[in-house]
Backbone bond lengths (Angstrom), bond angles and torsions (degrees), N, CA, C in turn:
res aa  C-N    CA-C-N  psi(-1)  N-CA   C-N-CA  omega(-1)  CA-C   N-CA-C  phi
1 X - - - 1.455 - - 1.529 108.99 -
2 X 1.242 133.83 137.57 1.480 146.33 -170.93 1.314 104.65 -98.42
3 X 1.501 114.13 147.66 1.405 126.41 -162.03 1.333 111.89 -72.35
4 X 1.330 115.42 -13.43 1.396 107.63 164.52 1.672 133.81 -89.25
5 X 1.376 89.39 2.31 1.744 103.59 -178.19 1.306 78.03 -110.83
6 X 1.279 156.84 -100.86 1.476 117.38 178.27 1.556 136.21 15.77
7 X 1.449 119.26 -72.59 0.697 112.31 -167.84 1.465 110.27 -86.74
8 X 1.284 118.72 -4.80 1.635 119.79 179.52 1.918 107.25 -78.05
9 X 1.639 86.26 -28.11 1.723 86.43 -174.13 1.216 99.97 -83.01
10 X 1.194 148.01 29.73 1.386 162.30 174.30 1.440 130.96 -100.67
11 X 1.786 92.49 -53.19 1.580 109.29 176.49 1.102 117.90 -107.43
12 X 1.429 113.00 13.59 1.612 113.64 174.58 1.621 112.39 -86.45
13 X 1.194 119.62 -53.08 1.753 128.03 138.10 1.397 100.80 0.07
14 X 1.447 96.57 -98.33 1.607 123.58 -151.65 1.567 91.62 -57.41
15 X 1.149 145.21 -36.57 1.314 133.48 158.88 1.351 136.72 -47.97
16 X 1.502 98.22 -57.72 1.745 103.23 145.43 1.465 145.03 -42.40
17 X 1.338 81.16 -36.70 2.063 83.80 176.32 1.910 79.94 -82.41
18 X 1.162 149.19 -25.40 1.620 128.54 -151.87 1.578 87.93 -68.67
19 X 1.360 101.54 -40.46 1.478 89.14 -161.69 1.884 131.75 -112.16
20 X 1.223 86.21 19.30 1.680 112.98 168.41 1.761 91.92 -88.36
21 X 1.113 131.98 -46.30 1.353 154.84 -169.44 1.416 92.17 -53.04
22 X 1.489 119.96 -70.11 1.543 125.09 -157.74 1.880 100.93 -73.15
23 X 1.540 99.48 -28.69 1.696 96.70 -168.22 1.680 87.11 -70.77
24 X 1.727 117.63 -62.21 1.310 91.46 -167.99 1.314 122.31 -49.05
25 X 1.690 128.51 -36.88 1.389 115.11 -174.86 1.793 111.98 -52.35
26 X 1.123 90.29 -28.62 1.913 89.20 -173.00 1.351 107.76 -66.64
27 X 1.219 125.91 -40.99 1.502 124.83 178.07 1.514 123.18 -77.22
28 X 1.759 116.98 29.67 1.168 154.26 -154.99 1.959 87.14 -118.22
29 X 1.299 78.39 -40.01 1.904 74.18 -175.51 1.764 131.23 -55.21
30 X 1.244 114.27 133.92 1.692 105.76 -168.45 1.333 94.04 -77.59
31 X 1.346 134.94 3.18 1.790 103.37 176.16 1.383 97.71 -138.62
32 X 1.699 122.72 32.27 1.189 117.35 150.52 1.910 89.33 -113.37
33 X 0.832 101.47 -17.97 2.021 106.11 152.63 1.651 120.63 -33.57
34 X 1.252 109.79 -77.51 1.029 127.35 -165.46 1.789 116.41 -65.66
35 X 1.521 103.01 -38.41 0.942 99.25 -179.84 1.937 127.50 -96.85
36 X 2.094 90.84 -13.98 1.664 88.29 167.50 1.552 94.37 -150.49
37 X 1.328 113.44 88.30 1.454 144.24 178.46 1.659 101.56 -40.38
38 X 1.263 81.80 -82.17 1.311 94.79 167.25 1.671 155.96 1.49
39 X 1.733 93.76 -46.80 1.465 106.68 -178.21 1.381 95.79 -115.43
40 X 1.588 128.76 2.55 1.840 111.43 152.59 0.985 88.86 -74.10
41 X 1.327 142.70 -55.64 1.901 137.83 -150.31 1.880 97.01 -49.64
42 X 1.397 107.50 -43.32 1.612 112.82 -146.08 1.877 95.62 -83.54
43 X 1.708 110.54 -46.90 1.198 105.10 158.31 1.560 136.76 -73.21
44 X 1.501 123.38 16.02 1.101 113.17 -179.03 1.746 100.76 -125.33
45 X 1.184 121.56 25.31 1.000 131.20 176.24 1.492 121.38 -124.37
46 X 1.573 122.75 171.16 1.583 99.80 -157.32 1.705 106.84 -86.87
47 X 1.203 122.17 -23.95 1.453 137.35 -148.00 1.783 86.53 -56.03
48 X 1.299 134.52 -49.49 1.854 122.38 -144.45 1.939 75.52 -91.31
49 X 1.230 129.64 -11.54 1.647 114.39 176.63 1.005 128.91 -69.53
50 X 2.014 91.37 -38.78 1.332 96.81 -179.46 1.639 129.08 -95.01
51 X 1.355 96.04 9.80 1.575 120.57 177.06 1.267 88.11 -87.78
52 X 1.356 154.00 -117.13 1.184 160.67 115.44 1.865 100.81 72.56
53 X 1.397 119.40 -88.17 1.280 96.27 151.18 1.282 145.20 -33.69
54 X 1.109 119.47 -83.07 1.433 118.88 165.76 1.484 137.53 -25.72
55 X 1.367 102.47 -26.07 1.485 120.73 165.14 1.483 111.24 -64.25
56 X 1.134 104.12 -64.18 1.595 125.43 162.53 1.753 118.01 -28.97
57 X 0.920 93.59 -55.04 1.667 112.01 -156.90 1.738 86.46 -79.39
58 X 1.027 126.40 -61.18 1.868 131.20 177.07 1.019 126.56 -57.71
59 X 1.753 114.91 -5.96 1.440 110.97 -166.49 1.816 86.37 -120.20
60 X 1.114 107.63 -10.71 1.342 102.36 170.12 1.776 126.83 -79.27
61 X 1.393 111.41 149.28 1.518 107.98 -168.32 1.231 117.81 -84.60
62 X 1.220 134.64 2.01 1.436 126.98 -179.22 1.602 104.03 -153.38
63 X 1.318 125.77 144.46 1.388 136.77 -147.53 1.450 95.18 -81.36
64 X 1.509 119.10 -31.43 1.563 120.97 160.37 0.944 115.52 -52.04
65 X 1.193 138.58 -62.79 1.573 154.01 175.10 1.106 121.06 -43.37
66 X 1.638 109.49 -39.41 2.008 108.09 160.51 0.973 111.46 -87.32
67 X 1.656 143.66 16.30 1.140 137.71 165.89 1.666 105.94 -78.62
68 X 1.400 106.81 -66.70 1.379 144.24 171.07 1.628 110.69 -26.53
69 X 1.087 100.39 -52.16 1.581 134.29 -173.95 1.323 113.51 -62.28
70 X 2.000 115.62 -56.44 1.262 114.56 -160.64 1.679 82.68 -102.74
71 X 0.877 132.23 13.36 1.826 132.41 177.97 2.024 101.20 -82.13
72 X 1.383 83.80 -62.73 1.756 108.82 176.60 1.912 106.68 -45.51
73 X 1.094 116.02 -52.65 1.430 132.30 167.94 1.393 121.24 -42.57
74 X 1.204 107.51 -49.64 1.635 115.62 -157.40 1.855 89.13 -86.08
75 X 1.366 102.66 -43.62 1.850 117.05 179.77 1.727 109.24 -42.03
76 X 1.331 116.57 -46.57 0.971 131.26 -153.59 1.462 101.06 -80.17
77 X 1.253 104.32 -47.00 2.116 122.59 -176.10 1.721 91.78 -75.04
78 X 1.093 125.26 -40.88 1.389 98.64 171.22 1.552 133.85 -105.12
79 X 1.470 109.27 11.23 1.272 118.17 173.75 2.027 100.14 -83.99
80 X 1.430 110.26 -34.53 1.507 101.48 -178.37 1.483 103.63 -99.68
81 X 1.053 124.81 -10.65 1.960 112.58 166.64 1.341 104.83 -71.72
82 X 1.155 123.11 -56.95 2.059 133.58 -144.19 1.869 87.87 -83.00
83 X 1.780 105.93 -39.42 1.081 101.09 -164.43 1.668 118.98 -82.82
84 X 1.215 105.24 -21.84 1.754 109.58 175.57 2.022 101.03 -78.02
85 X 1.625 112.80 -21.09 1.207 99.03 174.78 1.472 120.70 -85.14
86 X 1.288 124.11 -30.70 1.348 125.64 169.35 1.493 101.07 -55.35
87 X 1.372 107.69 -76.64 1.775 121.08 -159.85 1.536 98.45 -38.96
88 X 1.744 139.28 -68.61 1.223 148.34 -130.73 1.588 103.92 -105.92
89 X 1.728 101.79 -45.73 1.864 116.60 -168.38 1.388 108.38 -78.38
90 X 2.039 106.50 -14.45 1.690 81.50 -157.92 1.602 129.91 48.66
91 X 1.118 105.74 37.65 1.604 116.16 175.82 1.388 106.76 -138.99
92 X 1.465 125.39 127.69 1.543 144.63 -172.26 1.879 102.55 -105.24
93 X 1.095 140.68 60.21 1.004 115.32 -171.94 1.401 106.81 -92.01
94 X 1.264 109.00 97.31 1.699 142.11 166.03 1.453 105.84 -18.52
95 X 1.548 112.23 -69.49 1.449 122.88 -149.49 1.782 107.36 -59.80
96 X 1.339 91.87 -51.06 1.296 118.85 -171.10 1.401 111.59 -84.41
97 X 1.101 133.02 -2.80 2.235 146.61 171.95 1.991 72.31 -84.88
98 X 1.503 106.69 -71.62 1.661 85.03 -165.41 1.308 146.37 -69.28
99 X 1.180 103.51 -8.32 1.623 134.73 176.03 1.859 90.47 -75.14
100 X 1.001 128.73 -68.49 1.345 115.58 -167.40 1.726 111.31 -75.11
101 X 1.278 112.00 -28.53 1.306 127.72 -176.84 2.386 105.41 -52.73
102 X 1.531 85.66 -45.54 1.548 98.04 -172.82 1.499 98.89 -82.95
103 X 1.694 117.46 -18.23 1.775 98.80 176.52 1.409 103.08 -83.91
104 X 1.613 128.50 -37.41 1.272 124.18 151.27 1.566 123.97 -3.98
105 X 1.271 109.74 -95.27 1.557 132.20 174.62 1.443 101.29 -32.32
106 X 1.135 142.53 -62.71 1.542 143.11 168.05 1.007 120.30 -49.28
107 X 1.448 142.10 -18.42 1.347 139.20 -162.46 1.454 102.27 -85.95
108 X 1.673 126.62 -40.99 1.225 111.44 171.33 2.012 123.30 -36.27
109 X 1.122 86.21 -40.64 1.584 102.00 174.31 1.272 113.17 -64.87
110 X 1.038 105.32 -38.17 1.819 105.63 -160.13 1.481 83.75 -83.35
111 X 1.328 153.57 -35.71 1.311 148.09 -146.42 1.979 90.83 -88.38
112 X 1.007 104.93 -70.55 1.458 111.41 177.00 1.326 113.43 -21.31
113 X 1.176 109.38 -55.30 1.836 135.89 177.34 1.383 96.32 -56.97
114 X 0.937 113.74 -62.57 2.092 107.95 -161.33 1.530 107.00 -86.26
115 X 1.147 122.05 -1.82 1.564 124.19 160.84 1.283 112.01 -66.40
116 X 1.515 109.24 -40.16 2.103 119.64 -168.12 1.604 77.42 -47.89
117 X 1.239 133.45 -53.50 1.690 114.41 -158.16 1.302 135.18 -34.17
118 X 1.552 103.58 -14.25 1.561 116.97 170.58 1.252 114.98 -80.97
119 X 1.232 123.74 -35.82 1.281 135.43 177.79 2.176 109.83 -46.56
120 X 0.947 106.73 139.83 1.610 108.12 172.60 1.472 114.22 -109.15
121 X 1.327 106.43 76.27 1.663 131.83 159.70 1.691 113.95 -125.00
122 X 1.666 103.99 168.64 1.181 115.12 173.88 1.280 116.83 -59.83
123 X 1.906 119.64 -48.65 1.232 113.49 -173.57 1.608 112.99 -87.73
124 X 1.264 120.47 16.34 1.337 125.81 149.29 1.608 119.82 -56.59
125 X 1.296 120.09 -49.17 1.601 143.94 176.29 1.709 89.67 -43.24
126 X 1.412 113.66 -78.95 1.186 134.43 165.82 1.867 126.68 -16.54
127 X 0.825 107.52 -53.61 1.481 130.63 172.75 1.694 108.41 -71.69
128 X 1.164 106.50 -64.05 1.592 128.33 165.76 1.852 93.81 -32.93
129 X 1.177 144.95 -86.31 0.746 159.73 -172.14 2.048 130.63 -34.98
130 X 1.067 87.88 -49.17 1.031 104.19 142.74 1.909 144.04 -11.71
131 X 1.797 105.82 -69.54 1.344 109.99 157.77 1.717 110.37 -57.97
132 X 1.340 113.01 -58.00 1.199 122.37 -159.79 1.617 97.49 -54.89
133 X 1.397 132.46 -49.15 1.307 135.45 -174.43 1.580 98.66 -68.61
134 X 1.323 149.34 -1.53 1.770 144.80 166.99 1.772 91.56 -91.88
135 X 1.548 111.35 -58.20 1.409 102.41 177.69 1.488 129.73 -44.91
136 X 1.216 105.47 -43.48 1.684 109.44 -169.63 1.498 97.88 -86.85
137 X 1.280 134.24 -23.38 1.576 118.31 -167.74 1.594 111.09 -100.32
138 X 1.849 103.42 -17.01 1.642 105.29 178.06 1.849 93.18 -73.75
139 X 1.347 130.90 -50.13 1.456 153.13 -156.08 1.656 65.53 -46.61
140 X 1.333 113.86 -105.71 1.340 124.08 -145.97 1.408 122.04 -56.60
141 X 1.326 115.97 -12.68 1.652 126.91 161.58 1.096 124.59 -54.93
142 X 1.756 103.80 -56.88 1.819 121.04 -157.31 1.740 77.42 -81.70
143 X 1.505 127.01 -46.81 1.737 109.11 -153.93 1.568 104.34 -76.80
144 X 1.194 114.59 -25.78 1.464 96.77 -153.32 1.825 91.03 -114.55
145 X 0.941 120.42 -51.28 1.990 125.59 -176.24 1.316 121.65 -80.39
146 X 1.532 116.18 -36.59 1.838 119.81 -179.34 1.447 97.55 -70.56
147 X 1.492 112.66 130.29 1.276 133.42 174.05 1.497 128.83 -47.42
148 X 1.214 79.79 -66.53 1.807 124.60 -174.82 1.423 122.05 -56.61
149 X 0.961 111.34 -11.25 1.743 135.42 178.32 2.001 108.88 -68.99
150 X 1.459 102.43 54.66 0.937 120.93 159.77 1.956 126.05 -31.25
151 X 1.782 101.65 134.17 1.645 106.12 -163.04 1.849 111.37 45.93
152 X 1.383 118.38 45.53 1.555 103.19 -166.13 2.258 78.10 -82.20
153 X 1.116 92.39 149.23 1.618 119.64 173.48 1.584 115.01 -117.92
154 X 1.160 122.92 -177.49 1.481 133.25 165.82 1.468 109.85 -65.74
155 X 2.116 97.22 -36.38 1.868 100.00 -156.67 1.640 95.81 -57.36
156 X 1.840 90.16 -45.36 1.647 101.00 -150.71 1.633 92.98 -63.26
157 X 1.169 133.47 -58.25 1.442 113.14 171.19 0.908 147.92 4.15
158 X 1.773 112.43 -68.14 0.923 147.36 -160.62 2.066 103.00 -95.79
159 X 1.126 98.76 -29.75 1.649 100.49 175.26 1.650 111.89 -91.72
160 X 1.370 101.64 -11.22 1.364 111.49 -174.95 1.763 105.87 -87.44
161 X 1.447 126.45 -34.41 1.017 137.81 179.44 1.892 105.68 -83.35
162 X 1.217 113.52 -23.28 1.375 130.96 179.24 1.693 99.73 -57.76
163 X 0.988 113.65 -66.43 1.673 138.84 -167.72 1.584 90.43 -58.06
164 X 0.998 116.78 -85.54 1.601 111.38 -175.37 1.302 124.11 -45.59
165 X 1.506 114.14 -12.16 1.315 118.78 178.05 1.725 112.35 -64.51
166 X 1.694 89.89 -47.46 1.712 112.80 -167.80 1.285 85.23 -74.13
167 X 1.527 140.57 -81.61 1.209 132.45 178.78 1.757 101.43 -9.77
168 X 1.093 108.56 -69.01 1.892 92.54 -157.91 1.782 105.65 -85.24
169 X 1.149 138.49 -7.16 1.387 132.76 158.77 1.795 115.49 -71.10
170 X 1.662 97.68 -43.88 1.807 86.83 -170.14 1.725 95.77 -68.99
171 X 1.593 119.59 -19.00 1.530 97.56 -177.36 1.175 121.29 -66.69
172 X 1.585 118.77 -32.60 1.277 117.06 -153.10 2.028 105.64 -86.94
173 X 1.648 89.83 -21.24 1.431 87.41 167.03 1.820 124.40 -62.13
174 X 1.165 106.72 2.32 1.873 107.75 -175.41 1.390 90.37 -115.08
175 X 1.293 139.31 -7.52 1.330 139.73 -179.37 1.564 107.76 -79.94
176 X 1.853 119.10 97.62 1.504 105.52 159.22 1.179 137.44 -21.17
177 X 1.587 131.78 140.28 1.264 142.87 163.25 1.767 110.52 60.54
178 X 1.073 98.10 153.03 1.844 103.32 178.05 1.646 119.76 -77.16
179 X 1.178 112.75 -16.93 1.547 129.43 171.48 1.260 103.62 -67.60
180 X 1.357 127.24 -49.79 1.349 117.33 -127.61 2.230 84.83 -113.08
181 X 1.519 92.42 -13.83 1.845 99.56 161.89 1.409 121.47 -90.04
182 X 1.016 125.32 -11.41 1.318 139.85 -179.28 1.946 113.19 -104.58
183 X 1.338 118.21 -33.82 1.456 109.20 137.48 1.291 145.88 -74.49
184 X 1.541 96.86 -12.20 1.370 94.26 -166.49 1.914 91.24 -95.05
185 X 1.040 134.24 -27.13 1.550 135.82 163.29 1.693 111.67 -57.22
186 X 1.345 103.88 -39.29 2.210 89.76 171.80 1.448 85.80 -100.55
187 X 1.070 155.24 98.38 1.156 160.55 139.62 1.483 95.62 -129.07
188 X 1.843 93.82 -68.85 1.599 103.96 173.17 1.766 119.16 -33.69
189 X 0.896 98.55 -87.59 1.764 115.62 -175.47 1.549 122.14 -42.38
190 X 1.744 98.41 -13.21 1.468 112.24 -163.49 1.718 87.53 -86.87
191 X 1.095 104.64 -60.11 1.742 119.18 174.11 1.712 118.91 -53.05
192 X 1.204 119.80 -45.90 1.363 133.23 -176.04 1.798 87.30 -68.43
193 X 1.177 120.20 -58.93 1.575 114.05 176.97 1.761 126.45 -44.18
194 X 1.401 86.58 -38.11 1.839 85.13 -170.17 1.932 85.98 -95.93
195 X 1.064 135.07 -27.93 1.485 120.37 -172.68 1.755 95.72 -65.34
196 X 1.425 113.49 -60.13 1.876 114.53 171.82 1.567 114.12 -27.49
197 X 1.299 108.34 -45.09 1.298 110.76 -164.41 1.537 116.85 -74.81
198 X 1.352 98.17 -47.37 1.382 114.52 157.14 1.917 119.72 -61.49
199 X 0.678 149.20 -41.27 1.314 143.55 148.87 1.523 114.16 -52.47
200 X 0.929 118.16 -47.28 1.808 114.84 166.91 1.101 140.60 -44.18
201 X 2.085 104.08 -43.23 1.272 115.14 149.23 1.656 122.07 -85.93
202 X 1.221 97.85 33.75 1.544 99.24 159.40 2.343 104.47 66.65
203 X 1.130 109.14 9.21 1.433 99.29 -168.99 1.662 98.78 -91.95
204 X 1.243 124.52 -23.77 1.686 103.25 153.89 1.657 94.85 -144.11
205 X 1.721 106.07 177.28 1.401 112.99 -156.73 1.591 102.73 -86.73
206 X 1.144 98.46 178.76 1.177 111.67 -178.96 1.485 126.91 -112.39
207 X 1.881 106.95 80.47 0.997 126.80 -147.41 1.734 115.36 -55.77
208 X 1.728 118.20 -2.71 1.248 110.88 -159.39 1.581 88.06 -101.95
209 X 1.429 114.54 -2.36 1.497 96.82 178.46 1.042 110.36 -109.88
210 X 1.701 137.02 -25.24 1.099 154.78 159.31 1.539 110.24 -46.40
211 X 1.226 122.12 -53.20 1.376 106.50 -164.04 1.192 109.56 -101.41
212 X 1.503 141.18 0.34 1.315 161.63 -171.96 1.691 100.54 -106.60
213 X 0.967 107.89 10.31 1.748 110.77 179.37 1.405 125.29 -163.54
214 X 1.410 109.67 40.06 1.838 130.18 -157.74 1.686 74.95 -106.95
């Protein structure tokens, strides 16, 4: 491979997060708020990031390369969100630069991790599983338990459950073999079920509302 396909598989990422970055800042707006609630809720939450990565990280050819890859990504979504709000808003919001700043720093890891999915082992299934278990437990958190979900409607509901749908079909389409998509979806749901349950009875928090509102 030549250093410039290298370097294209580099800045195509980091371009992507620039401009997932600027759409979410736009849906920051109170009167694109009011009228489609909805898609701040969907961009300010982790599920379309971690779709978005992971896409990234699987379609890449070497387990280095989805490290590298989904690092470059996450850089990009928060160099044009944090950075159009400092530069333009005059607003520093501290809590939340470090909250994403520290999921940043991890993602090299997490990319490494969601590449094994190519691999043909058991704890591949396992790994695989994973997105689908953030999708299904944020889905039923943010719609039915998070408070704060301002003007929520039937539409937004229903478009809100829409999104996570596509989120978890376009993943499983990059996922090898039909076995290894069909465990890795009750793996998901099996886990997203007992983590719900466990947050319901209150025995740990419920990190999508907690850390999305520090």
């Amino acid at each position: 491979m030549s250093e410039s396909s290298d370097i294209r598989l580099l800045i195509l990422p980091f371009i992507i997060g620039i401009v997932l970055g600027i759409i979410a800042k736009f849906t920051d707006g109170r009167e694109f708020l009011y009228y489609f609630p909805v898609f701040a809720d969907i961009m300010g939450r982790f599920g379309i990031w971690v779709w978005a990565a992971a896409l990234i990280a699987i379609h890449s050819k070497k387990p280095l390369l989805a490290a590298i890859r989904s690092f470059a990504f996450f850089i990009g979504m928060l160099l044009s969100y944090y950075g159009y709000t400092v530069l333009f808003l005059n607003f520093f919001p501290k809590s939340q630069i470090i909250l994403w700043s520290i999921i940043a720093m991890v993602t090299p890891f997490c990319g490494f991790l969601i590449w094994q999915i190519n691999k043909e082992s058991h704890y591949a299934k396992i790994i695989s599983s994973l997105p689908f278990t953030i999708f299904f437990t944020e889905w039923y958190l943010t719609a039915f338990t998070v408070r704060d979900w301002a003007f929520r409607t039937a539409r937004d509901e229903l478009l809100f459950g829409i999104a996570y749908l596509c989120f978890t079909f376009s993943l499983l389409t990059v996922i090898p073999t039909n076995k290894k998509r069909l465990f890795s979806l009750l793996y998901g749901l099996l886990i997203s079920i007992i983590l719900i349950l466990l947050i319901q009875a209150e025995i740990i928090v419920n990190p999508y509302e907690k850390l999305l509102n520090i």
